[in-house]
Gaussian input, Z-matrix of N, CA and C with variables (Angstrom, degrees):
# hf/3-21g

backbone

0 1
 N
 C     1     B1
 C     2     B2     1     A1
 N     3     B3     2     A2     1     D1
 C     4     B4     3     A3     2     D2
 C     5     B5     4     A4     3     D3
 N     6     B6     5     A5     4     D4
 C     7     B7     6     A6     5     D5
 C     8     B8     7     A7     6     D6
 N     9     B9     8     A8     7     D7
 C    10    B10     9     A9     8     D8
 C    11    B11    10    A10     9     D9
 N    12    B12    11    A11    10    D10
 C    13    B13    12    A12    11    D11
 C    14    B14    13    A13    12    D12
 N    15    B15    14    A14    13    D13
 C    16    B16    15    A15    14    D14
 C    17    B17    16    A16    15    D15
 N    18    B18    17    A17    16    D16
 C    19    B19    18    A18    17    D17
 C    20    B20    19    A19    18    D18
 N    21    B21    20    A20    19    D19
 C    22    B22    21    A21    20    D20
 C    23    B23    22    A22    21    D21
 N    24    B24    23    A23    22    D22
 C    25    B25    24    A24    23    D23
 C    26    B26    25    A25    24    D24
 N    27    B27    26    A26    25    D25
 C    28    B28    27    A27    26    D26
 C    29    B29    28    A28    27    D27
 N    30    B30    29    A29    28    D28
 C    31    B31    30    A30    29    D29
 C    32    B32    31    A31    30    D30
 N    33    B33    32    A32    31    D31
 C    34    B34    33    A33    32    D32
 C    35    B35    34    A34    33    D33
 N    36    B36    35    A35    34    D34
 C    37    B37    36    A36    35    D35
 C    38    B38    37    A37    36    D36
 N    39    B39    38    A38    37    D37
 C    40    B40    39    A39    38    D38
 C    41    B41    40    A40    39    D39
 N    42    B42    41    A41    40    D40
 C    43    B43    42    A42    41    D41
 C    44    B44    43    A43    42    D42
 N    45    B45    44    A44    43    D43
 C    46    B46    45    A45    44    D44
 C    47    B47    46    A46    45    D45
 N    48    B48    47    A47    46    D46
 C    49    B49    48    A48    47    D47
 C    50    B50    49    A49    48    D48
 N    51    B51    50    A50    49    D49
 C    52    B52    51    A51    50    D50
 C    53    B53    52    A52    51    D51
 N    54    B54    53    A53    52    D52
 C    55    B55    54    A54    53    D53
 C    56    B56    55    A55    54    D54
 N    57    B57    56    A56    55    D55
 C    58    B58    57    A57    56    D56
 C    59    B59    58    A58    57    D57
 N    60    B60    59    A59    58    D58
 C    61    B61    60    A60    59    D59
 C    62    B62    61    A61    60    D60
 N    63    B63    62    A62    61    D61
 C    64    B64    63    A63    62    D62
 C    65    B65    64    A64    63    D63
 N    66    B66    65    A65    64    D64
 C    67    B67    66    A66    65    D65
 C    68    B68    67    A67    66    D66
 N    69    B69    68    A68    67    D67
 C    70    B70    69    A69    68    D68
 C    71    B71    70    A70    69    D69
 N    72    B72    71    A71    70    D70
 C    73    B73    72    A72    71    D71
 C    74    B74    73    A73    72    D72
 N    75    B75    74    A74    73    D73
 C    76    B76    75    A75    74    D74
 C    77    B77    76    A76    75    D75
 N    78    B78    77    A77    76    D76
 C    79    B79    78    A78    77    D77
 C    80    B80    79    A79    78    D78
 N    81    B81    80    A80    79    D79
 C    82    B82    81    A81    80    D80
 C    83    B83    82    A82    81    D81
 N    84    B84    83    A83    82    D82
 C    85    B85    84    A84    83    D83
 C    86    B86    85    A85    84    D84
 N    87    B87    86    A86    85    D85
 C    88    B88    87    A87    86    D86
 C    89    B89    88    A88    87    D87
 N    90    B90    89    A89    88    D88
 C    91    B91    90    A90    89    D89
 C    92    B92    91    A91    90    D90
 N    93    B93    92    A92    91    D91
 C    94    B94    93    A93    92    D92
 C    95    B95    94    A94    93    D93
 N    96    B96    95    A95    94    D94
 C    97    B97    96    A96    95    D95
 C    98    B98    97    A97    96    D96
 N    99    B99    98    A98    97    D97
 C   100   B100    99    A99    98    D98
 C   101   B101   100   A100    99    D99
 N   102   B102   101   A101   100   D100
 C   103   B103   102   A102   101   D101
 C   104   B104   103   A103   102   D102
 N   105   B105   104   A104   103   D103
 C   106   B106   105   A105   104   D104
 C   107   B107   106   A106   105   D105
 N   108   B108   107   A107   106   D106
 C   109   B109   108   A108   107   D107
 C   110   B110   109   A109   108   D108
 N   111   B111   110   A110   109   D109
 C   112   B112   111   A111   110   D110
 C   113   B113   112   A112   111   D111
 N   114   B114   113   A113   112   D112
 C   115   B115   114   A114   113   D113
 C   116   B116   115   A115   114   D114
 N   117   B117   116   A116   115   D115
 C   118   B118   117   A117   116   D116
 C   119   B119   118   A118   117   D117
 N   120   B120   119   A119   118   D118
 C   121   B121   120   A120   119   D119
 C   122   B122   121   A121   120   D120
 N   123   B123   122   A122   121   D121
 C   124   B124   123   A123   122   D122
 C   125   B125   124   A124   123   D123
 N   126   B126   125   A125   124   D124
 C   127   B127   126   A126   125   D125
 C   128   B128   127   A127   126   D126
 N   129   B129   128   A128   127   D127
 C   130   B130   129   A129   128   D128
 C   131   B131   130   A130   129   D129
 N   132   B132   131   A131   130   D130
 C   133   B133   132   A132   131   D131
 C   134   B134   133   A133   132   D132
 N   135   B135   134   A134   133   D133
 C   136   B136   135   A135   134   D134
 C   137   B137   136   A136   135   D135
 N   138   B138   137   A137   136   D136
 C   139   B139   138   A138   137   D137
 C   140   B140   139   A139   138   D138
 N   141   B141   140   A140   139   D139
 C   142   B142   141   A141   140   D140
 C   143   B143   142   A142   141   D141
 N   144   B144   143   A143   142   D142
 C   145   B145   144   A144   143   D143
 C   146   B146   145   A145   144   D144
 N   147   B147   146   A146   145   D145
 C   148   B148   147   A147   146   D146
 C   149   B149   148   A148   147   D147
 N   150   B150   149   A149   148   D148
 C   151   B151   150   A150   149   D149
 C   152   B152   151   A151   150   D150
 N   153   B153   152   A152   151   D151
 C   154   B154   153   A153   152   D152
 C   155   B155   154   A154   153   D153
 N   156   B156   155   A155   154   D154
 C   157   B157   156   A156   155   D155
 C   158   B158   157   A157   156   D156
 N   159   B159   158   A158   157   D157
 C   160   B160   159   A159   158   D158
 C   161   B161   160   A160   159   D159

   B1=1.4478
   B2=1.5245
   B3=1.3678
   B4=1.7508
   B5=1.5846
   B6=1.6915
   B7=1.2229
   B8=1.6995
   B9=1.6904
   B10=1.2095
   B11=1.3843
   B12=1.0912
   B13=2.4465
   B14=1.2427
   B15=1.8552
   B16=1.5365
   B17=1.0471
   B18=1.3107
   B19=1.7652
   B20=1.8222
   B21=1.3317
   B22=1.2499
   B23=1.3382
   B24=1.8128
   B25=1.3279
   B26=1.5665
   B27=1.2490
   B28=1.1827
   B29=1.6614
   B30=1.5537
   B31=1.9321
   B32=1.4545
   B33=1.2278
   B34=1.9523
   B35=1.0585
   B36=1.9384
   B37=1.7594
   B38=1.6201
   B39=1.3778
   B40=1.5829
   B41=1.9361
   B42=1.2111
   B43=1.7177
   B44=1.5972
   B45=1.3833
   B46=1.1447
   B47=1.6228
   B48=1.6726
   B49=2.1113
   B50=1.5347
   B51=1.1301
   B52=1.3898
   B53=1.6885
   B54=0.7400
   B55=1.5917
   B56=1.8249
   B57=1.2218
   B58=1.1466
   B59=1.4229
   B60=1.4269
   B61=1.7068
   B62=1.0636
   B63=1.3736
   B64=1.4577
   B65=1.6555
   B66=0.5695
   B67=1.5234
   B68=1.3421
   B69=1.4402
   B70=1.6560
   B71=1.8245
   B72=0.8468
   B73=1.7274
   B74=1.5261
   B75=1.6751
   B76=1.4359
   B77=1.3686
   B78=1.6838
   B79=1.1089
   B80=1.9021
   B81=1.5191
   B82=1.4894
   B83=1.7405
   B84=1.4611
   B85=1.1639
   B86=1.7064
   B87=1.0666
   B88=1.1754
   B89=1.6782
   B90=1.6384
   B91=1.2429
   B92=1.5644
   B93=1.1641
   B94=1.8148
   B95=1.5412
   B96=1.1593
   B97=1.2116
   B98=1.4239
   B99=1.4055
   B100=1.5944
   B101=1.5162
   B102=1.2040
   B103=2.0748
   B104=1.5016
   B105=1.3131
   B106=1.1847
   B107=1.8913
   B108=1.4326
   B109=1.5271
   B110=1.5812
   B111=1.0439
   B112=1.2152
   B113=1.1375
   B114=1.4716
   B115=1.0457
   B116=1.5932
   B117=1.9129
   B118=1.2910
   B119=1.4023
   B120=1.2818
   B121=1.3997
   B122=1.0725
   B123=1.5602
   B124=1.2929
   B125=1.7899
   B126=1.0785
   B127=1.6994
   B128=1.5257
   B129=1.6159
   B130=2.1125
   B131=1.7414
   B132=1.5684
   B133=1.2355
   B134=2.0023
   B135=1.0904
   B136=1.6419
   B137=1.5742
   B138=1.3965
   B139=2.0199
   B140=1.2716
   B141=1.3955
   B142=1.1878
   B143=1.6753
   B144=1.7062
   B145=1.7212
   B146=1.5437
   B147=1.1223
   B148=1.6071
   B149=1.3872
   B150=1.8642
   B151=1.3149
   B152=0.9388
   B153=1.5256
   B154=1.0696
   B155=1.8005
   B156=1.6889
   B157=1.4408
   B158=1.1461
   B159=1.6818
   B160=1.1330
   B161=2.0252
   A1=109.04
   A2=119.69
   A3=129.24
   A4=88.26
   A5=104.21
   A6=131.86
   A7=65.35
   A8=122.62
   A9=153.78
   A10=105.55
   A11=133.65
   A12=137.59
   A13=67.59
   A14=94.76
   A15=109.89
   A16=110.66
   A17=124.65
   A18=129.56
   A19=95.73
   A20=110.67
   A21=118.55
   A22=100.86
   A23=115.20
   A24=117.89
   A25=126.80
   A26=112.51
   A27=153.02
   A28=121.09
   A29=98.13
   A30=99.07
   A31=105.63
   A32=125.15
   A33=132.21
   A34=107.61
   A35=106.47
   A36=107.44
   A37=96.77
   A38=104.78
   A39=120.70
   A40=85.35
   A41=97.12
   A42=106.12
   A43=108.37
   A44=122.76
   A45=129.94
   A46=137.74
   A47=80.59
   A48=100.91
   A49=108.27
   A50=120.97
   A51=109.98
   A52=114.54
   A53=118.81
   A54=145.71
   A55=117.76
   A56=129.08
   A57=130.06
   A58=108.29
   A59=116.71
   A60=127.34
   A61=114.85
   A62=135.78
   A63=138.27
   A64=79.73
   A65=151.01
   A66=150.65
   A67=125.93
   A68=126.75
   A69=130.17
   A70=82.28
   A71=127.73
   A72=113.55
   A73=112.35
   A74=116.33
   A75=127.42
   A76=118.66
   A77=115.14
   A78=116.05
   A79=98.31
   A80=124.56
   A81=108.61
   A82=88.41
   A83=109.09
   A84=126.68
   A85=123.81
   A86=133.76
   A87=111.89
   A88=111.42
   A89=105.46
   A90=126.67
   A91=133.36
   A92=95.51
   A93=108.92
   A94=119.33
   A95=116.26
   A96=116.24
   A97=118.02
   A98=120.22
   A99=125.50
   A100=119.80
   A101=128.16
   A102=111.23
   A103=93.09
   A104=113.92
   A105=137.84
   A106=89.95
   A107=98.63
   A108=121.79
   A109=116.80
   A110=149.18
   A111=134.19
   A112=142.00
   A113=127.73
   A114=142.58
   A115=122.55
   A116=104.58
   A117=98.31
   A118=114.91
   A119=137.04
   A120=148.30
   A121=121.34
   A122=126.17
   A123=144.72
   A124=98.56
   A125=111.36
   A126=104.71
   A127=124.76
   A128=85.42
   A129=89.75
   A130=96.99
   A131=129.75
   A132=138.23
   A133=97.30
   A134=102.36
   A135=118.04
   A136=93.27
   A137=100.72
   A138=120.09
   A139=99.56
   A140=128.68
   A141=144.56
   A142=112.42
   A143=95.66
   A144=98.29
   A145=113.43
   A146=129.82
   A147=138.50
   A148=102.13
   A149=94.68
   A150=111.04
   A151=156.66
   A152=103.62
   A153=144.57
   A154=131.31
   A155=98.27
   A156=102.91
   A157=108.90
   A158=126.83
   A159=127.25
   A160=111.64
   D1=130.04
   D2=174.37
   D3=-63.15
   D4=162.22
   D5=-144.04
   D6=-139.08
   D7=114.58
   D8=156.00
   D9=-69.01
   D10=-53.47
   D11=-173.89
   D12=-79.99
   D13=137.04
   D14=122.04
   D15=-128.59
   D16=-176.62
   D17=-162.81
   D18=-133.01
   D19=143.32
   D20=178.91
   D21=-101.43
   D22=138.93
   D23=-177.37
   D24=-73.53
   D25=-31.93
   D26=156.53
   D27=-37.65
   D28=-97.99
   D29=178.32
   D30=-93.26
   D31=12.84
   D32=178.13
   D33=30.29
   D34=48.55
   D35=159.11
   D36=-109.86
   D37=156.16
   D38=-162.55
   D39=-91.57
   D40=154.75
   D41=155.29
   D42=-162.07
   D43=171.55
   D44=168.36
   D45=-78.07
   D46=0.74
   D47=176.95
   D48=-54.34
   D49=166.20
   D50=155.61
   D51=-124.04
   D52=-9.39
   D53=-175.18
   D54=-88.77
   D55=-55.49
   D56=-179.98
   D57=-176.18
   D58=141.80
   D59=161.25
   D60=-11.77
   D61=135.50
   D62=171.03
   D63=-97.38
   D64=-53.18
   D65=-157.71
   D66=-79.05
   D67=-40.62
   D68=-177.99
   D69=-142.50
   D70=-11.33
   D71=165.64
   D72=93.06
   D73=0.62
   D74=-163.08
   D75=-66.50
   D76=-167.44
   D77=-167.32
   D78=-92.38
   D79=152.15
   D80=-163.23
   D81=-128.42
   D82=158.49
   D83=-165.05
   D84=-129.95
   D85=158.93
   D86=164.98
   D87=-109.94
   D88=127.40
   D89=-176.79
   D90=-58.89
   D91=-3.62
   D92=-171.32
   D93=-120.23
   D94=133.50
   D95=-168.77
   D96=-60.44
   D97=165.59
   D98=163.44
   D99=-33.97
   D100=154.00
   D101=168.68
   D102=-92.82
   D103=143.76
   D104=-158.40
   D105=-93.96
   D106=143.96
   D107=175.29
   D108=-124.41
   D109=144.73
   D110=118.09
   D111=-63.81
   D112=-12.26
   D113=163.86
   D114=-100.60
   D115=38.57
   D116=-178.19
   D117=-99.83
   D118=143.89
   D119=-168.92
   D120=-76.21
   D121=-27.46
   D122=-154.08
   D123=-124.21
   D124=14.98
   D125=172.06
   D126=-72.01
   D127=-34.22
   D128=-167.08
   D129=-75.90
   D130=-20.44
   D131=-177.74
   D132=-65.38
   D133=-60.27
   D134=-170.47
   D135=-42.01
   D136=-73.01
   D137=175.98
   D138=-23.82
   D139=-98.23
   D140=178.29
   D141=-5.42
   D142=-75.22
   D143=174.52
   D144=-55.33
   D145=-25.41
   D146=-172.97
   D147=-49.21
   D148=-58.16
   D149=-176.52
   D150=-67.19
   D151=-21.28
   D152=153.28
   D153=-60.46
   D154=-21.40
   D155=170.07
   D156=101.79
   D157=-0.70
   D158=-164.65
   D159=-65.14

């Protein structure tokens, strides 16, 4: 399912654009985290960079 919010990086107001800020014109993001697994493969990689400060 597409992710309807996005979040602007810039003035961190949400809109429904998908393309750029109606507001300061910025770069736009999606606001919601990953869906969570227990059976994901790529976690201790994620960890690592976390930890690292990335």
């Amino acid at each position: 399912m597409k992710s309807l919010l996005m979040k602007c990086i810039k003035c961190r107001r949400y809109t429904l654009q998908h393309d750029k800020c109606p507001y300061c014109g910025g770069e736009l993001k999606n606001p919601h985290p990953p869906r969570y697994s227990p059976y994901d493969k790529y976690v201790i990689y994620r960890l690592k960079a976390k930890l690292n400060g990335r």
